[in-house]
Legacy VTK file of the C-alpha trace (Angstrom):
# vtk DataFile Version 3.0
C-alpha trace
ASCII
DATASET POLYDATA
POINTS 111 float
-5.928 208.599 160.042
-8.757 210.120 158.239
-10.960 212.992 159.843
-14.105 211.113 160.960
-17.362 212.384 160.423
-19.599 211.523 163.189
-22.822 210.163 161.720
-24.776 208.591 164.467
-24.331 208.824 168.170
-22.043 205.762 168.031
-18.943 206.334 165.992
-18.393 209.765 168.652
-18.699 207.311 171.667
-16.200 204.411 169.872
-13.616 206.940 169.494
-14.041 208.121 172.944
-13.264 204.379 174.470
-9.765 204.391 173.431
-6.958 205.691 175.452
-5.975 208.329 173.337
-6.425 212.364 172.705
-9.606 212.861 170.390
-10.290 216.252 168.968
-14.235 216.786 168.266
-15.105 219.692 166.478
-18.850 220.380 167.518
-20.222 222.584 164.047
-22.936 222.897 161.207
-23.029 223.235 157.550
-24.457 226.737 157.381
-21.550 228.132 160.205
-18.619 230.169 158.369
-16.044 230.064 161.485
-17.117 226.458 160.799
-16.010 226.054 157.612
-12.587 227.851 158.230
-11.951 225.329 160.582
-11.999 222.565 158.417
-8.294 223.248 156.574
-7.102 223.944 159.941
-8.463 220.309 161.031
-6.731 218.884 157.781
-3.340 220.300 158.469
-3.787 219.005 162.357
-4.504 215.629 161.396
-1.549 215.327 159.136
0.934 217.037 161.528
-0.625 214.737 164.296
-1.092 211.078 162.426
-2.509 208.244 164.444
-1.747 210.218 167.810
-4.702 212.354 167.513
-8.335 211.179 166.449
-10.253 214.153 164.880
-13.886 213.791 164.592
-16.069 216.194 163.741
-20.141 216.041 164.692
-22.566 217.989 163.045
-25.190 219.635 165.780
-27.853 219.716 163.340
-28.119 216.032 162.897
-26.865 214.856 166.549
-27.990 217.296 168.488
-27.854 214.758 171.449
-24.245 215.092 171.617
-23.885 218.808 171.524
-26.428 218.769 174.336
-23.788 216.460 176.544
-21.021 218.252 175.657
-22.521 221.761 176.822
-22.080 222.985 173.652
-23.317 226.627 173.670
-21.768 228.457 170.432
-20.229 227.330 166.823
-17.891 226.191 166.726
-17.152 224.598 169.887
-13.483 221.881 169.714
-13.600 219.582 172.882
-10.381 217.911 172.913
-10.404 214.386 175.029
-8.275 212.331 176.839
-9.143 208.859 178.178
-12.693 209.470 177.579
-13.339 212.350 179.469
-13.097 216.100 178.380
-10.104 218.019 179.214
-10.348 221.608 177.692
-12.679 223.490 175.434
-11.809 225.744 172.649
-15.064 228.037 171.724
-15.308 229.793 168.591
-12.899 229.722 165.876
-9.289 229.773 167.122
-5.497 230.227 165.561
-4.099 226.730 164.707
-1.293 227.528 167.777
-4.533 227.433 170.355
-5.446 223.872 168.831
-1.793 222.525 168.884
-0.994 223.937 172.243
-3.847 221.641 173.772
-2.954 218.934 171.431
0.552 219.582 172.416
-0.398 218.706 176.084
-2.509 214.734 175.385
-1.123 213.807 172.173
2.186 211.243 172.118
3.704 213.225 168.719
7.053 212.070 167.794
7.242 214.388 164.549
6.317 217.916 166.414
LINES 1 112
111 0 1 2 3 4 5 6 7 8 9 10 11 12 13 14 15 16 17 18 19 20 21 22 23 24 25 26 27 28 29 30 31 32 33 34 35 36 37 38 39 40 41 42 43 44 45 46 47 48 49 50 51 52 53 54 55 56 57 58 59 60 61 62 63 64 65 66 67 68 69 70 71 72 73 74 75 76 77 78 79 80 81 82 83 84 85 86 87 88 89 90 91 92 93 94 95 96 97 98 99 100 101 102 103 104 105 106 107 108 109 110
């Protein structure tokens, strides 16, 4: 599955009805930490397949959902499961800190 980019309210809260984990990354375009987390967003989503949505909203434009989310710094990942949030990563973390939360909601078969 393809990263999705969040471009209205409504494709965050679609991927948030399913059952599964979903990894949002809560950023903006002008944000270096950011940008460095985009390759480590590309190598999750391969490692992780269909197990693991990744979406990633931009605060600038949806500024709505950052508000929910209690987003207070750049970036901010908010990995869910069920719907709801279970943990929050602030600030721009080593791959291991994203897969050891994945690690704990996804159903991965090729870990």
């Amino acid at each position: 599955m393809a990263i999705i980019n969040a471009e209205k309210t409504e494709d965050l809260r679609a991927e948030l009805r399913g059952s599964g984990a979903v990894l949002v990354d809560y950023g903006a375009p002008w944000c270096a930490p950011c940008k460095m987390l985009l390759p480590v967003l590309e190598e999750l989503n391969d490692e992780y397949g269909d197990s693991v949505a990744i979406v990633k909203v931009n605060c600038d434009e949806l500024p709505e959902l950052a508000g929910e989310a209690g987003v207070m710094g750049l970036p901010t990942v908010i990995v869910y499961s069920g719907g709801q949030p279970v943990e929050k990563l602030v600030g721009l973390r080593p791959k291991s800190a994203y897969q050891g939360v994945l690690n704990k909601y996804a159903a991965v078969s090729n870990r």
